[in-house]
N, C-alpha and C positions, 0 to 999 in steps of 0.2 A: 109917213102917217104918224099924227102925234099921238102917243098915248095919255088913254084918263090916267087918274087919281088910282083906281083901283087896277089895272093894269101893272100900275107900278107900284104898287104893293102886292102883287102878286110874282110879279118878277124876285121883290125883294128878299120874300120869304121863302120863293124857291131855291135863289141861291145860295139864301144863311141858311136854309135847311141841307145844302148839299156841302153847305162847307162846316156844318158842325158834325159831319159822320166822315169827313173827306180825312184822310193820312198824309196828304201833301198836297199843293196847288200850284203852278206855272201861269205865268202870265207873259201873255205876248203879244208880237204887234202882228195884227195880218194883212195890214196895210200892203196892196198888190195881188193877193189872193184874187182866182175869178170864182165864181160861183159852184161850177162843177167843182175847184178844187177845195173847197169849203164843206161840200156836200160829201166826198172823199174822205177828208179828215173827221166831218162830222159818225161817220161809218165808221171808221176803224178806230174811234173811241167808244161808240156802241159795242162793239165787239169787243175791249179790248175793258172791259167796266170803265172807263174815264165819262166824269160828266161834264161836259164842254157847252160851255156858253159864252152866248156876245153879250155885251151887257154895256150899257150909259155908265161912265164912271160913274158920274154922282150915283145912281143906284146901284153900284157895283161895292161902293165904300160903306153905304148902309147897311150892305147887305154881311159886308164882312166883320162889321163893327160888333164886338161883342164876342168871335171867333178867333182862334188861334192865327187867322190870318190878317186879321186887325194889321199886322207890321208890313203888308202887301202896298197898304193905301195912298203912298208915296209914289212908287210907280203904274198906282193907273191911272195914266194921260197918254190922250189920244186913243186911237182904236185898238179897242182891246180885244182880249180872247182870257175867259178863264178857262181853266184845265183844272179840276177836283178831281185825283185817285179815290175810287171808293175802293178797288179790291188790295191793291197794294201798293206801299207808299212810289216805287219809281215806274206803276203806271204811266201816269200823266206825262212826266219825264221823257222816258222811253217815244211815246209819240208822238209829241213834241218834237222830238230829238232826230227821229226818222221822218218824222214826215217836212222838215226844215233840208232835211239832208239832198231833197227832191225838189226842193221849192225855197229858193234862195229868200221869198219874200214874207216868209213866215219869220218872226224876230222874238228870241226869246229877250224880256225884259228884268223880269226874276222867279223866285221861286223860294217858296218856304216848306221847312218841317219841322213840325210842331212849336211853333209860334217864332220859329228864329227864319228872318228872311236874308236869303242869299242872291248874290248876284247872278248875271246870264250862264258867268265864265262856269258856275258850279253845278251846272245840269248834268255834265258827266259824272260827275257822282252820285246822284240821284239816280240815273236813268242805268248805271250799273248794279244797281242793287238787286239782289237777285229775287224773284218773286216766291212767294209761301210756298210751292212744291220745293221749289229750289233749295231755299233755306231750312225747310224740313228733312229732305235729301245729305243738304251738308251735317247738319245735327246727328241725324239717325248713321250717319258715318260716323262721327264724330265719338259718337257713344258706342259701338260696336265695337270699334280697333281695339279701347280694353278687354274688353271681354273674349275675343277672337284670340287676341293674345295670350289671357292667362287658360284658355283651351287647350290653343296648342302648348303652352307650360303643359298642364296638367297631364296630355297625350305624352308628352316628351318622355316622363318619368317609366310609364309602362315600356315606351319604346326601347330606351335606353338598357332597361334591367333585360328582356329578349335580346339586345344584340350581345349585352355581357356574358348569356348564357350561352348563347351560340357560339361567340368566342371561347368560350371554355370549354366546351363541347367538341369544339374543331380542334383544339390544344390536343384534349386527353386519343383526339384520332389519331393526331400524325403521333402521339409519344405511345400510342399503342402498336403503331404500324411499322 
């Protein structure tokens, strides 16, 4: 069914609004996808914050034009699939990544962050990035191990002067005894 005029100015704005809050985008082919497994992937990007859309290149490029994903516009030909991370940058990645792993007909084409676009081969590095609890997790480690450390320093010192005493204490028993 063809769309109006305004239809696809609606398309267009929705998806430069989703790719000017997006942290990374993937692009791929889902050429061979059946429907149930579209509707699949469609879910577990819901869940997952990724906002996932098919889109007409030509309104795919308009829509990216002016967005850090501008350097996308080369590889969208043919049937496409956008993938926008809204909550964290190896969102989209990530299920991408998995849901390819299940479905040999899913193709990743490329994929960018913050305006630099990478090839398919580089989704494993995206999609290993660890998500904001994660990297808050590694940090809050990160910054504790000093401090944990000069604790136990500062413990050490009391400890040390108690077992000196205690050694000199068991001295003067057996030289008394």
């Amino acid at each position: 069914m063809p769309l109006n005029l305004e239809d696809k100015r609606a398309i267009v704005v929705s998806v430069n609004a989703a790719a000017a809050e997006a942290l990374s985008a993937v692009v791929a082919d889902y050429r061979g996808l059946s429907v149930s497994e579209m509707t699949a992937l469609r879910v577990k990007a819901r869940e997952t914050g990724v906002y996932l859309k098919v889109v007409r290149n030509t309104l795919a490029k308009r829509a990216v034009e002016g967005t850090e994903y501008e350097c996308l516009s080369d590889s969208l030909v043919g049937p496409t699939i956008l993938a926008f991370s809204q909550a964290d940058p190896g969102a989209a990645a990530r299920l991408i990544k998995d849901f390819a792993k299940d479905h040999d007909a899913l193709e990743v084409k490329a994929l960018a962050v913050g305006g630099v676009a990478y090839e398919a081969k580089d989704i494993d590095v995206l999609a290993k990035l660890p998500t904001r609890d994660e990297a808050l997790a590694q940090l809050m480690s990160v910054m504790q191990a000093p401090v944990a450390k000069f604790v136990r320093t500062l413990n050490e010192v009391p400890g040390k002067f108690v077992r000196t005493v205690a050694a000199v204490k068991d001295k003067k028993q057996q030289e008394a005894a």
